[in-house]
N, C-alpha and C positions, 0 to 999 in steps of 0.2 A: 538587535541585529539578528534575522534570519541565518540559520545553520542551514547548508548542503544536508539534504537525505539521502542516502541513497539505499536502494536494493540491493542486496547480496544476488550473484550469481542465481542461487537455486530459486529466490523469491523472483525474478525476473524469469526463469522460465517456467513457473508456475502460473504465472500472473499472465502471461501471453497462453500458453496452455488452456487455462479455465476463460480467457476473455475469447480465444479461437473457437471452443466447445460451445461456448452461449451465443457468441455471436451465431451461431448455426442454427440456434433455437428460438435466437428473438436479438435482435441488432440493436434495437433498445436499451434493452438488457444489459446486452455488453457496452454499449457506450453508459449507460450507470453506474454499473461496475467501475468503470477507466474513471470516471466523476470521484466516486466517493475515494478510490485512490488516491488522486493525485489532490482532496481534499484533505484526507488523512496526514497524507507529505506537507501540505503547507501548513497545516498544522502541529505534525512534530518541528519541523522549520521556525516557527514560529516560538513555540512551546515547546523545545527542547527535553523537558520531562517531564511530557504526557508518555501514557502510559506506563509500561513495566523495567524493570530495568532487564535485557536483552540474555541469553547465555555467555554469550560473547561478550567480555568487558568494552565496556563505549558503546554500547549497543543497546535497543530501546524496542519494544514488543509492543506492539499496539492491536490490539482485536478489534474489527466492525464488525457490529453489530447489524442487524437489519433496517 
């Protein structure tokens, strides 16, 4: 059974921040970027622990890579 991901506050205004900056540079780009995210999400979804364990208890760190 798929788990809810979600973004913390500051990760959602970071993520709209760098997707607003690139989309400026290349639309492409940012719709890539918005790709490998919401791959990333269905993949802790799915895989609940993948990646690191979080600072925050319940919480789960995942880095993309290029």
């Amino acid at each position: 059974m798929a788990r809810r991901v979600l973004l913390s506050a500051r990760a959602q205004k970071w993520l709209h921040c760098e997707v607003a900056n690139l989309a400026e540079r290349s639309a492409p780009a940012a719709r890539r970027l918005l790709e490998r995210i919401k791959d990333a999400r269905r993949q802790l979804a799915t895989f609940p622990r993948s990646g690191r364990p979080g600072l925050v208890p319940g919480t789960r760190r995942f880095v993309l890579g290029r």
